[in-house]
MDAnalysis code that builds the backbone (N, CA, C; Angstrom):
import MDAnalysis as mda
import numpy as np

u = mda.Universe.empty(645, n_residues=215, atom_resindex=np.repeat(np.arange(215), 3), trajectory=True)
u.add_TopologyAttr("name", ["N", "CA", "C"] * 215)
u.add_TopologyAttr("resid", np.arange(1, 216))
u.add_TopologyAttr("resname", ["UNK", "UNK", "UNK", "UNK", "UNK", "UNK", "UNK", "UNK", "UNK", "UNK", "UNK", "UNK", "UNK", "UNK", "UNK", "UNK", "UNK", "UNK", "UNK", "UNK", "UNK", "UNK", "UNK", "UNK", "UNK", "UNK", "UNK", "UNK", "UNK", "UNK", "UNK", "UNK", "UNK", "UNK", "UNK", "UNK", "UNK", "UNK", "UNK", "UNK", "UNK", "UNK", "UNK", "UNK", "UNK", "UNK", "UNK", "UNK", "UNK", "UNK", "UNK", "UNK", "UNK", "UNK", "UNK", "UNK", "UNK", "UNK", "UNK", "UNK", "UNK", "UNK", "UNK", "UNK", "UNK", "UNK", "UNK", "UNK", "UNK", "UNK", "UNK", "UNK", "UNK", "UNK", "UNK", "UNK", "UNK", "UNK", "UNK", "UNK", "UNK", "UNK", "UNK", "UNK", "UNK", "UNK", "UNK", "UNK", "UNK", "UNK", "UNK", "UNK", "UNK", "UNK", "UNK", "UNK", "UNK", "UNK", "UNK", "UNK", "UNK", "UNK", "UNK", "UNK", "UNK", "UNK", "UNK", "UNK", "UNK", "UNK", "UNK", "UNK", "UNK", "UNK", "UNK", "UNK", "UNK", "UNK", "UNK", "UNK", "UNK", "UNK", "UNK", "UNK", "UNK", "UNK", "UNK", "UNK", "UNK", "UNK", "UNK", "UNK", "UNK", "UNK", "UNK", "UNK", "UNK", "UNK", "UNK", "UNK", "UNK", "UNK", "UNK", "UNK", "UNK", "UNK", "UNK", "UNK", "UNK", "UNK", "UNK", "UNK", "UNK", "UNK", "UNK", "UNK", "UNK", "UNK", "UNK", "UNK", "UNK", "UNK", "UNK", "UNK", "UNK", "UNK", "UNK", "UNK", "UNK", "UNK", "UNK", "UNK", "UNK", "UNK", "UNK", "UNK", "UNK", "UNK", "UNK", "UNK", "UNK", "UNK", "UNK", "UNK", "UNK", "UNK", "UNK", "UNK", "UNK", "UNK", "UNK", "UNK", "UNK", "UNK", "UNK", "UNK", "UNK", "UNK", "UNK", "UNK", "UNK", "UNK", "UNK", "UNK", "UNK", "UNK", "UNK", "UNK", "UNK", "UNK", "UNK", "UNK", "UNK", "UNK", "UNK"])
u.atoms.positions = np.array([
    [-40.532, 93.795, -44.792],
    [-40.709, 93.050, -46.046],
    [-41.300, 91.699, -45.707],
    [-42.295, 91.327, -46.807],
    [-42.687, 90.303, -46.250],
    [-41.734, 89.326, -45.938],
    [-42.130, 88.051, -45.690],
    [-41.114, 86.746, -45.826],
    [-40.072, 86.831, -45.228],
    [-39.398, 88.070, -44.817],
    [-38.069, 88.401, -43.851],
    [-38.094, 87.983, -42.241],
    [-37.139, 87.392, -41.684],
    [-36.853, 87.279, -40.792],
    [-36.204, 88.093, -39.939],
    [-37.180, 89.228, -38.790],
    [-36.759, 90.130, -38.777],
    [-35.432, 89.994, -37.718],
    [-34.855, 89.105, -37.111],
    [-33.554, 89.663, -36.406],
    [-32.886, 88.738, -37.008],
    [-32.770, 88.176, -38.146],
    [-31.527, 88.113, -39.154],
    [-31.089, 89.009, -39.434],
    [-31.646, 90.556, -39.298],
    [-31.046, 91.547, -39.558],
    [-30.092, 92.129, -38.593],
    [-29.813, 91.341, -37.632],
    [-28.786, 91.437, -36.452],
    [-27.823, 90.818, -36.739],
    [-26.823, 91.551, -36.182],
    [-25.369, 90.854, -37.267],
    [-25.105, 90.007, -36.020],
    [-25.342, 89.897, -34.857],
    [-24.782, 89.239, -33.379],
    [-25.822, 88.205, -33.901],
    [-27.280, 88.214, -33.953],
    [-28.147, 87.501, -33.831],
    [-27.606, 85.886, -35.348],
    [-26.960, 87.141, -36.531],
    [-26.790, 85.834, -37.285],
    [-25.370, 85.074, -37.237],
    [-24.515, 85.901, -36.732],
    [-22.903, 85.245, -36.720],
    [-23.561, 83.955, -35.104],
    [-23.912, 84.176, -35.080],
    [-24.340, 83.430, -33.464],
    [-25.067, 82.039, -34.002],
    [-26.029, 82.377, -35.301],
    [-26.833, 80.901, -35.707],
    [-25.559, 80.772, -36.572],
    [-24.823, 81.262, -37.258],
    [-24.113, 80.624, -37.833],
    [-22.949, 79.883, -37.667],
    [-22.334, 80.563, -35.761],
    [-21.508, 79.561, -35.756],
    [-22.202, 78.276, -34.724],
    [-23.440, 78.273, -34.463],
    [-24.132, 76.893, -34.545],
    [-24.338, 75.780, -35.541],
    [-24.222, 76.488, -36.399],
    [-24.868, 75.503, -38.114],
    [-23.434, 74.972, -37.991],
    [-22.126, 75.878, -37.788],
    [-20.597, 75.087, -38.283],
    [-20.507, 74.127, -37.258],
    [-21.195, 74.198, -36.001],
    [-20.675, 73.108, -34.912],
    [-21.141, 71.907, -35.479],
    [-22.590, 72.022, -35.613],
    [-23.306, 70.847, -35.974],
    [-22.761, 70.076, -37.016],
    [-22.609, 71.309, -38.124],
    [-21.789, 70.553, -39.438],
    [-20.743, 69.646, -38.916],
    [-19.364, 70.532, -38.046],
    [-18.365, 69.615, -38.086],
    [-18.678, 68.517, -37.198],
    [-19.644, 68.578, -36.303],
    [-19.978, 67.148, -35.478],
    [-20.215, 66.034, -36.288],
    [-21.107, 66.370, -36.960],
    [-22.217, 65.582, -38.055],
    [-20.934, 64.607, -38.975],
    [-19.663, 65.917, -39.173],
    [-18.693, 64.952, -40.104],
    [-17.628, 64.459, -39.557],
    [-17.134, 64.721, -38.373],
    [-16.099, 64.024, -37.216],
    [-17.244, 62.496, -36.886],
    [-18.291, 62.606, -36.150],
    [-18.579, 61.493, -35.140],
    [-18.630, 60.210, -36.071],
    [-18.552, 60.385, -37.141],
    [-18.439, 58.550, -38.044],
    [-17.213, 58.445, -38.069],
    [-16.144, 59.279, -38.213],
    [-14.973, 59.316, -38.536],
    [-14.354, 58.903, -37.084],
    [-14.833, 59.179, -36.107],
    [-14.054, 58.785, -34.790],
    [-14.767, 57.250, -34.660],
    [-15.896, 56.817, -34.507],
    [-16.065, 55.261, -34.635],
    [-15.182, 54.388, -35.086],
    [-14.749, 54.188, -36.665],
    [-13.879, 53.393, -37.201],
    [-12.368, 53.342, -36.502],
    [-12.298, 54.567, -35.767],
    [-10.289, 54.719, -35.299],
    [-10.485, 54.078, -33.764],
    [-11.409, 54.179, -33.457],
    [-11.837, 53.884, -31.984],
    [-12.028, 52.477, -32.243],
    [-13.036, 51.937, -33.353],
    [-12.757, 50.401, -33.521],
    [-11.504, 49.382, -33.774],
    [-10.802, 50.579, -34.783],
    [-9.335, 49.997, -34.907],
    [-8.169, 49.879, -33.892],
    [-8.065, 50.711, -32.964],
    [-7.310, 50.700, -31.896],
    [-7.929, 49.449, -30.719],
    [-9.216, 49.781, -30.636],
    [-9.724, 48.384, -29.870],
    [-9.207, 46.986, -30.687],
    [-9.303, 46.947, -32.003],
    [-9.322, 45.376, -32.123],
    [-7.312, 44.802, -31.801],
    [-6.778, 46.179, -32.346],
    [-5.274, 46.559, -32.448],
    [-4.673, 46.112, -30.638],
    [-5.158, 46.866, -29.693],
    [-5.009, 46.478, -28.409],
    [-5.366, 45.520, -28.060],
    [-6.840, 44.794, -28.320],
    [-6.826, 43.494, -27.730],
    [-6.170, 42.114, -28.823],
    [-5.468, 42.274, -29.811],
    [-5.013, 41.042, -31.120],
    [-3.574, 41.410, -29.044],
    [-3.136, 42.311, -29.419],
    [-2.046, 41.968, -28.104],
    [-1.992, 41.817, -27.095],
    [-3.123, 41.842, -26.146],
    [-3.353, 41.301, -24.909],
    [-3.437, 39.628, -25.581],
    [-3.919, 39.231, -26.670],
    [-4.160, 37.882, -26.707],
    [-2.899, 36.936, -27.219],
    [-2.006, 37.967, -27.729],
    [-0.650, 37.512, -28.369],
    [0.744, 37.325, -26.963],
    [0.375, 38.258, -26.120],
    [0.817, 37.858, -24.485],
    [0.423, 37.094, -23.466],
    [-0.833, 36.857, -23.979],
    [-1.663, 35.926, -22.582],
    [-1.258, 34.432, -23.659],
    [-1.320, 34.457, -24.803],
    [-0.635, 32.958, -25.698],
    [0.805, 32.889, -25.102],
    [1.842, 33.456, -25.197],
    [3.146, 33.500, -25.269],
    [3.077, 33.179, -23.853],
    [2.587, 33.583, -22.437],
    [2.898, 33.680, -21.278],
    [2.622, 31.860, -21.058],
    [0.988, 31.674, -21.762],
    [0.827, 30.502, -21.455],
    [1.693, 28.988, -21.721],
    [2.467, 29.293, -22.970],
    [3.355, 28.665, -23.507],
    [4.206, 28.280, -22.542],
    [4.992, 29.461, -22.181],
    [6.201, 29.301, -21.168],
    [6.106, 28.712, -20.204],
    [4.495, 29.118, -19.517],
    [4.466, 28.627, -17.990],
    [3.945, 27.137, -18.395],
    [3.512, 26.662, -19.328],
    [3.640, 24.903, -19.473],
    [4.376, 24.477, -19.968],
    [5.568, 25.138, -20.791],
    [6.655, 24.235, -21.160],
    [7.513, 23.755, -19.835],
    [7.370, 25.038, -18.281],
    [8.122, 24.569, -17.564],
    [7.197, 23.467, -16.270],
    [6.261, 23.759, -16.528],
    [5.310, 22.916, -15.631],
    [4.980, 21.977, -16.199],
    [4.987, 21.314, -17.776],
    [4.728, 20.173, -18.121],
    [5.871, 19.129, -17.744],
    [7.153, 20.120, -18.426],
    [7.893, 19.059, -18.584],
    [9.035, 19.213, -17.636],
    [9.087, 20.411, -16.950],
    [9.905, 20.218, -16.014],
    [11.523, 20.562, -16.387],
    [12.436, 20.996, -15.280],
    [13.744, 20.469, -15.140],
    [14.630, 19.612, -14.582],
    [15.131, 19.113, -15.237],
    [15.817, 17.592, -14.050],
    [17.202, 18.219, -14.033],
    [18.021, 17.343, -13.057],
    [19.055, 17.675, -12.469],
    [20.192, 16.859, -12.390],
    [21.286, 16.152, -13.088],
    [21.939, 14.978, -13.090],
    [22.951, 15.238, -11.629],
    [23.330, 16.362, -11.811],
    [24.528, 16.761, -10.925],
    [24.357, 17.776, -10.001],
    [23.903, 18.505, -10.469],
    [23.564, 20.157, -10.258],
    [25.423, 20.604, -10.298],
    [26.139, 20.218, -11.080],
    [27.637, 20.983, -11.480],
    [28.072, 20.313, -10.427],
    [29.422, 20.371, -10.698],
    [30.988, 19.722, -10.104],
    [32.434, 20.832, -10.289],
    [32.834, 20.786, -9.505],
    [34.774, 21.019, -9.701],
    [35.216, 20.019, -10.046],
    [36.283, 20.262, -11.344],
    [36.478, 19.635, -11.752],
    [38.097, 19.536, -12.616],
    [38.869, 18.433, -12.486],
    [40.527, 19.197, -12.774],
    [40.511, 19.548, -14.344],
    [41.332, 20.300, -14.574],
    [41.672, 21.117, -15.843],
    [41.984, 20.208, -17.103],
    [42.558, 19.485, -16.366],
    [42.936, 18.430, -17.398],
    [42.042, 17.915, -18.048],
    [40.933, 17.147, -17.500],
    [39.997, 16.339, -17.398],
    [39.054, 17.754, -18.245],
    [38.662, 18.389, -18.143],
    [37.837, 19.545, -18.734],
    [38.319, 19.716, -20.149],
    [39.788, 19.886, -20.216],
    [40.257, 20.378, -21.667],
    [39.982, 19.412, -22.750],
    [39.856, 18.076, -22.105],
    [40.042, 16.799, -23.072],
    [38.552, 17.158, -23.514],
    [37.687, 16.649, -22.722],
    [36.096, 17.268, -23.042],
    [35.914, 18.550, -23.768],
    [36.783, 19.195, -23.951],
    [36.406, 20.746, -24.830],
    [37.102, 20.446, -26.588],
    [38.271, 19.848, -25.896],
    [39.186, 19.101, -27.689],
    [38.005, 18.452, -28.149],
    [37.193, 17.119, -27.386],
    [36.550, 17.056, -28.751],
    [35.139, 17.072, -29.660],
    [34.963, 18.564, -28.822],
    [33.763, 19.403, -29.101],
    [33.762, 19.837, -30.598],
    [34.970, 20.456, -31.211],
    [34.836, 20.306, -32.285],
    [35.238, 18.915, -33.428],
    [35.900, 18.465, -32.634],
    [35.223, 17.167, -33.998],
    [33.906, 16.676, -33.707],
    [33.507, 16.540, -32.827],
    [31.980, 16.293, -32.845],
    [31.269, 17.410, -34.138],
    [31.533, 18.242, -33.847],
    [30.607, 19.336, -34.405],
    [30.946, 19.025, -36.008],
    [32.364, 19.004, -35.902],
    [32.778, 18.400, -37.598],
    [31.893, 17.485, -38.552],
    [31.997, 16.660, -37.639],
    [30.857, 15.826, -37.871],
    [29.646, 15.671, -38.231],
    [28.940, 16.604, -38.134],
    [27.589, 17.142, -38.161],
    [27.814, 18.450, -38.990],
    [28.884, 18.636, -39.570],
    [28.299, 19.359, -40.483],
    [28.952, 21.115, -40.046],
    [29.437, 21.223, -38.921],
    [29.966, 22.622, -38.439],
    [31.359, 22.472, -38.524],
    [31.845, 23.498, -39.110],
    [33.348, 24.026, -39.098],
    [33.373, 25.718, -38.613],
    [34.849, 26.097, -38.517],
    [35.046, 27.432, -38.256],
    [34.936, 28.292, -39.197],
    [34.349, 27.611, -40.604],
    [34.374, 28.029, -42.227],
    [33.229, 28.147, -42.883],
    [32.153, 28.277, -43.145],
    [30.818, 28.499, -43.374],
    [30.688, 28.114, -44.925],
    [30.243, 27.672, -45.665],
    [29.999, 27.270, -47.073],
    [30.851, 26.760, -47.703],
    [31.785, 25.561, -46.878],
    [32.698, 24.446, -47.299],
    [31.576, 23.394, -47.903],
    [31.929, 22.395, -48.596],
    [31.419, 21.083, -48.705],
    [31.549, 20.044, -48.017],
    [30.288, 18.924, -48.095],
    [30.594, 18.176, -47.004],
    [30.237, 16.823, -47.472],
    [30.109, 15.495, -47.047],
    [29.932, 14.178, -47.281],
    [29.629, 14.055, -46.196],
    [28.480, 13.857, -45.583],
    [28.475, 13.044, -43.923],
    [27.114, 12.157, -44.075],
    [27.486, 10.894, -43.931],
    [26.224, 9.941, -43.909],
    [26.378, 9.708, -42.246],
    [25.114, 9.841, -41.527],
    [24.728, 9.985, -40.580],
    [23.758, 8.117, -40.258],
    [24.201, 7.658, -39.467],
    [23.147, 6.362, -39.238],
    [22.048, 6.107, -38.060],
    [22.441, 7.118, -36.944],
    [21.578, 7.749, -36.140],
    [21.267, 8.715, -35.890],
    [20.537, 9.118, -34.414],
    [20.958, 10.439, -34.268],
    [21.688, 10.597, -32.831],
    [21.790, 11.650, -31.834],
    [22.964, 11.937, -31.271],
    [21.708, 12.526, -30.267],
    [22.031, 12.667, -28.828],
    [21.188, 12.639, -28.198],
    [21.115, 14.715, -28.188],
    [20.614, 15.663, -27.860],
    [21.068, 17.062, -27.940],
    [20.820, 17.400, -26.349],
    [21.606, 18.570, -26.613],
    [21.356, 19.106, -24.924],
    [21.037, 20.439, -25.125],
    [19.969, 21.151, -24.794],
    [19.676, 22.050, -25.208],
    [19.425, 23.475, -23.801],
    [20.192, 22.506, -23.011],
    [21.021, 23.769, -21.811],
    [21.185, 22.829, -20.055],
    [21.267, 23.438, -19.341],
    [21.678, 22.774, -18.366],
    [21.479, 23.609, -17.149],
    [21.149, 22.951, -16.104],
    [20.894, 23.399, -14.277],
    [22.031, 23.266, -13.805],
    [22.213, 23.890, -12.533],
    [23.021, 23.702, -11.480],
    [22.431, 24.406, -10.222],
    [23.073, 23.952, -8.974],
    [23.140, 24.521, -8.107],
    [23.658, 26.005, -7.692],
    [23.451, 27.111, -7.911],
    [23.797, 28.760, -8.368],
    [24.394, 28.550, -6.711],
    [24.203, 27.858, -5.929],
    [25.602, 28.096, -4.622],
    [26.355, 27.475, -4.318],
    [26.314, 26.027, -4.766],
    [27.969, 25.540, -5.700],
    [28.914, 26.019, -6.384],
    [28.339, 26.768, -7.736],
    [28.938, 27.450, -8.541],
    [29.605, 29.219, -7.798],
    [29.017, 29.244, -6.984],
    [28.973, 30.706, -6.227],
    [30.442, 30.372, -5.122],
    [30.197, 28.894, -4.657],
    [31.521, 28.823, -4.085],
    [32.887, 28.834, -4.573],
    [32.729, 28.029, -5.903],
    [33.653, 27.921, -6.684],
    [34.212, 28.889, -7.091],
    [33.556, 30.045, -7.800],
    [33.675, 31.429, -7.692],
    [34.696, 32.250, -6.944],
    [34.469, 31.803, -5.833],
    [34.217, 33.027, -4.939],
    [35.826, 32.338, -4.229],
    [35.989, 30.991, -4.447],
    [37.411, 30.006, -4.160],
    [38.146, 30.497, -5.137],
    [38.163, 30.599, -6.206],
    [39.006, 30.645, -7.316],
    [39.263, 31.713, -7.372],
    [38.516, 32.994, -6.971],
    [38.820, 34.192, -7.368],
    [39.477, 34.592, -6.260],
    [39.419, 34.203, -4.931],
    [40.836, 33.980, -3.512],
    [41.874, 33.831, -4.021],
    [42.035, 32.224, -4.813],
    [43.105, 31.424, -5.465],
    [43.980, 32.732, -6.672],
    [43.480, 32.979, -7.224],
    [43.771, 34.448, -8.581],
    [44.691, 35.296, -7.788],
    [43.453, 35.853, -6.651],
    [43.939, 37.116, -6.230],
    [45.361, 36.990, -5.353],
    [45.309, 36.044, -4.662],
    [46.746, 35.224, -3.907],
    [48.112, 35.260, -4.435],
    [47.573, 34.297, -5.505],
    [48.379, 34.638, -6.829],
    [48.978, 35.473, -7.570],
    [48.365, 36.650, -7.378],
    [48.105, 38.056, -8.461],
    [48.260, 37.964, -9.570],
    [46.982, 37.170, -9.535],
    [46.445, 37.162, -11.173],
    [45.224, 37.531, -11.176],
    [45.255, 38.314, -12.528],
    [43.795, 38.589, -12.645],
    [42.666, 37.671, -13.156],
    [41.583, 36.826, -12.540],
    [40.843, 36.443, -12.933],
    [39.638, 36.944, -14.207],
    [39.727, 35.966, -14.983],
    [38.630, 35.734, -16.293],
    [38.000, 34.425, -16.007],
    [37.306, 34.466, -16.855],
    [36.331, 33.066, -16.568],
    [35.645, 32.899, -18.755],
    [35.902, 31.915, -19.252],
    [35.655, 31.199, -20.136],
    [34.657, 30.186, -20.119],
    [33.316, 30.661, -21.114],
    [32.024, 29.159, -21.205],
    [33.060, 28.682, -21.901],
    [33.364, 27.477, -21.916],
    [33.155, 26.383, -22.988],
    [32.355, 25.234, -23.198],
    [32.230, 24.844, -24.878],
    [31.742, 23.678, -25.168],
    [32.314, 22.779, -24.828],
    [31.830, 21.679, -24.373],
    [32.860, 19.935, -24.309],
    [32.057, 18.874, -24.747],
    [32.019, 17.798, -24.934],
    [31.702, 16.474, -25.154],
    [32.110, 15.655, -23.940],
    [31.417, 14.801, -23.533],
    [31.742, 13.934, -22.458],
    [32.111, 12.408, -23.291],
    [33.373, 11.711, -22.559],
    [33.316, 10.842, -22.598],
    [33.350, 9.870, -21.611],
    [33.490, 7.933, -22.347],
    [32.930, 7.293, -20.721],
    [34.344, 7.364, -20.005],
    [35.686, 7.651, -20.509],
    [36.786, 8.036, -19.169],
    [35.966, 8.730, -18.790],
    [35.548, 9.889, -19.113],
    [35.565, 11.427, -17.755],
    [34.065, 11.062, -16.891],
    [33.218, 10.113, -17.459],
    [31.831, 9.901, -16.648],
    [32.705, 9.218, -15.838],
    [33.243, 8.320, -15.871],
    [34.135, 7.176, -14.852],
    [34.735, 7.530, -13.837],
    [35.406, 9.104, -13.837],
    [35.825, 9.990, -12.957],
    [34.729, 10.407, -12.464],
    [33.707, 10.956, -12.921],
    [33.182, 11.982, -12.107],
    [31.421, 11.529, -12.439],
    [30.845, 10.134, -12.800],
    [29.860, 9.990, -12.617],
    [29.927, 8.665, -13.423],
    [30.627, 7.433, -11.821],
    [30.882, 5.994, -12.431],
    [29.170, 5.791, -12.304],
    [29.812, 4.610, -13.294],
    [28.347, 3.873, -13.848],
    [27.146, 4.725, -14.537],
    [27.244, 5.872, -14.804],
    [26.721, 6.526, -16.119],
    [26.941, 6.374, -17.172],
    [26.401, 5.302, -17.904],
    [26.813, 5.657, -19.397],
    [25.739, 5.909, -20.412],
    [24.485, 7.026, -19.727],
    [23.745, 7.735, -20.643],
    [24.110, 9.123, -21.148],
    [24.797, 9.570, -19.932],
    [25.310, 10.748, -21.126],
    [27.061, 10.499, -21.903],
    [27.018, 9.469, -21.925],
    [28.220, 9.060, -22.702],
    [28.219, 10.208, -24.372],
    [29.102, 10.916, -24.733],
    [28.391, 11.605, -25.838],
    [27.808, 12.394, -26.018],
    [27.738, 12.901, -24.656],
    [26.355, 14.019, -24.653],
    [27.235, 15.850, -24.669],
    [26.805, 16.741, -25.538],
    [27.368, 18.235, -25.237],
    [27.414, 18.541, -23.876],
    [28.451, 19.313, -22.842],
    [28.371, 19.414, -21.731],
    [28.807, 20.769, -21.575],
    [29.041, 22.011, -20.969],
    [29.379, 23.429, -20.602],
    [30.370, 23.269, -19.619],
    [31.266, 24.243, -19.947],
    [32.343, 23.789, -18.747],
    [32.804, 25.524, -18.567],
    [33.299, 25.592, -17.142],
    [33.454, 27.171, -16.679],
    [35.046, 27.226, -16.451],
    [36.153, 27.857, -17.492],
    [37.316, 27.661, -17.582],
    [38.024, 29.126, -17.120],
    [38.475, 29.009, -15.981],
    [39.055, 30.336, -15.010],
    [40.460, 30.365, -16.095],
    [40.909, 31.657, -15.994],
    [42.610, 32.040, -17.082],
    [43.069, 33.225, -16.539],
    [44.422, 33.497, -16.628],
    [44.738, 34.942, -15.921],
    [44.779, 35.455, -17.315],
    [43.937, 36.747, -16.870],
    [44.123, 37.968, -18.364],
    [45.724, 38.101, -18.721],
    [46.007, 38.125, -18.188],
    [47.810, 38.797, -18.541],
    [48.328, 37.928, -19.637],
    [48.411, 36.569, -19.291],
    [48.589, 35.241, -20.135],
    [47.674, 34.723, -20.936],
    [46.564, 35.011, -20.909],
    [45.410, 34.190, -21.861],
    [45.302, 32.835, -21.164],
    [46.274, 32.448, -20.346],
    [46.034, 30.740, -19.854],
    [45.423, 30.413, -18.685],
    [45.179, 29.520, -18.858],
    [44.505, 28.874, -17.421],
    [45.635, 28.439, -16.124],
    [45.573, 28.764, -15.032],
    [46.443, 28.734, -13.880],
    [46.526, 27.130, -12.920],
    [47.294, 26.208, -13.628],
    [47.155, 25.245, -12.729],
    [47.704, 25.159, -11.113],
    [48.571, 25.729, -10.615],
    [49.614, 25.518, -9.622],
    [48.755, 26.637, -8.470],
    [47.721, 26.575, -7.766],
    [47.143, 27.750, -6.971],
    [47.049, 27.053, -5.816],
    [47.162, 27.672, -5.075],
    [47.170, 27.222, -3.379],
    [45.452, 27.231, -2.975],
    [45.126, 25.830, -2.360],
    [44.148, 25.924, -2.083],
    [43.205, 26.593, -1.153],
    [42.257, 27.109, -1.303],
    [41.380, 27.793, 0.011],
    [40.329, 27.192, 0.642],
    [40.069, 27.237, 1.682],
    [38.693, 26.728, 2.402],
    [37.476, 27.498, 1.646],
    [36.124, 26.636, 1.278],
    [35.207, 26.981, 1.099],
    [34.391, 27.479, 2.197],
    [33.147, 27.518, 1.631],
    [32.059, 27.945, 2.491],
    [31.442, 26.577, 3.161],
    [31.434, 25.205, 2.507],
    [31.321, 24.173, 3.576],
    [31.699, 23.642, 4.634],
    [33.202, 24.388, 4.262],
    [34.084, 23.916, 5.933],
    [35.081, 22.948, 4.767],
    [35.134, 22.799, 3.886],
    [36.214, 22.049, 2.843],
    [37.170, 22.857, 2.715],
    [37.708, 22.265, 1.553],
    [39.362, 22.927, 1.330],
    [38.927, 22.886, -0.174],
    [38.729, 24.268, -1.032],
    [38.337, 24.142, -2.528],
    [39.634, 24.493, -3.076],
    [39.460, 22.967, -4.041],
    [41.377, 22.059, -4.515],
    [41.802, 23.824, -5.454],
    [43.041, 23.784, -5.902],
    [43.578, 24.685, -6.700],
    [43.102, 24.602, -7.850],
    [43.314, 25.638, -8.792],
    [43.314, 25.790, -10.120],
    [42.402, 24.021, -10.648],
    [41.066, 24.772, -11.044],
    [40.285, 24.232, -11.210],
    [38.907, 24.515, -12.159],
    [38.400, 23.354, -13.019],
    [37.627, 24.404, -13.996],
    [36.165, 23.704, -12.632],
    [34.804, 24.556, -13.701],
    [33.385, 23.852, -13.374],
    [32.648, 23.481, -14.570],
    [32.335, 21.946, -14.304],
    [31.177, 21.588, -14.797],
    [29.803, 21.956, -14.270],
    [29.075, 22.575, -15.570],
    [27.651, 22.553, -14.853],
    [26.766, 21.706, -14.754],
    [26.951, 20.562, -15.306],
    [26.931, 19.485, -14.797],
    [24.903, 18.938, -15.610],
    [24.265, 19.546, -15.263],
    [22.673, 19.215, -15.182],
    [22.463, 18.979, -16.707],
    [22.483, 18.084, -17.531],
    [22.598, 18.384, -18.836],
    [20.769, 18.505, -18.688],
    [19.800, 19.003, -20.023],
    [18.945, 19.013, -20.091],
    [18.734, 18.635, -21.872],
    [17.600, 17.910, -22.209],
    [17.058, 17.070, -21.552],
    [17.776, 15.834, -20.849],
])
């Protein structure tokens, strides 16, 4: 017949162009459709390489600009002297506006401000001795050692003890490390002393200051 294409009349010859025409088709309608997801995942991956290389940079100049200083690098320090500094952590805080009660009312006219401490250094093998003394002192004892953060406030008695002629952190928030036997909830004053790791004698029943206030 005219106009006929004679091996279209092959059923191999046309299932064969025809599943060419479907490749092409579905290429023709996938390859725009993969551009846009391929663009979106690129811009998606790099917004977060740039949201980590910001954040990293932050950190590493907040500590290279400004640094950490060191007043003490922490102390041992007697119990006594620690507890007074922890009593009057909360009236300080009273003061400013914090209670153990959340949506009380308040009146506080304020005429300055108060210096903040917004964490603190030490020496990690000071504190490691102390540790490692106290938990001798416990076990001697047979008591079981705990260990308590607390908040404290410094005042100029306790700088006078333990850092005469300071009176910049007069006032200042301070962290204090308060050893207690579990059994009692209390803190153990009466412990026989042990030799440290300096070649000292680390005193009995004893809290730690960490001493480094920051800023």
């Amino acid at each position: 017949m005219v106009g006929e294409i004679p091996f279209l009349h092959c059923d191999a010859n046309r299932n064969q162009i025809l599943r060419i025409f479907r490749i092409k088709i579905n290429h023709m309608i996938i390859k725009p459709t993969i551009l846009p997801v391929l663009l979106f995942f690129s811009i998606f991956l790099f917004s977060f390489r740039n949201i980590d290389h910001a954040v990293s940079n932050r950190s590493s100049t907040a500590l290279t600009e400004t640094g950490i200083k060191s007043d003490t690098g922490g102390r041992t320090v007697n119990l006594d002297s620690a507890q007074d500094c922890i009593d009057r952590f909360a009236g300080l805080m009273h003061d400013h506006g914090f209670a153990d009660q959340a949506g009380l009312p308040i009146d506080i006219h304020l005429t300055t401000t108060s210096m903040i401490t917004t964490g603190e250094s030490f020496v990690g093998k000071d504190l490691l001795n102390w540790l490692t003394a106290t938990s001798k002192q416990y076990k001697a004892a047979n008591k079981k050692l705990m260990i308590r953060i607390e908040m404290g406030v410094y005042d100029q008695n306790y700088l006078n003890v333990y850092e005469p002629n300071n009176t910049s952190n007069n006032n200042r928030i301070a962290i204090f490390l308060i050893p207690y036997d579990a059994g009692t909830g209390k803190a153990v004053k009466n412990l026989i002393a042990v030799p440290n790791e300096s070649g000292g004698t680390q005193q009995g029943g004893t809290g730690y200051d960490l001493g480094g206030l920051q800023p």
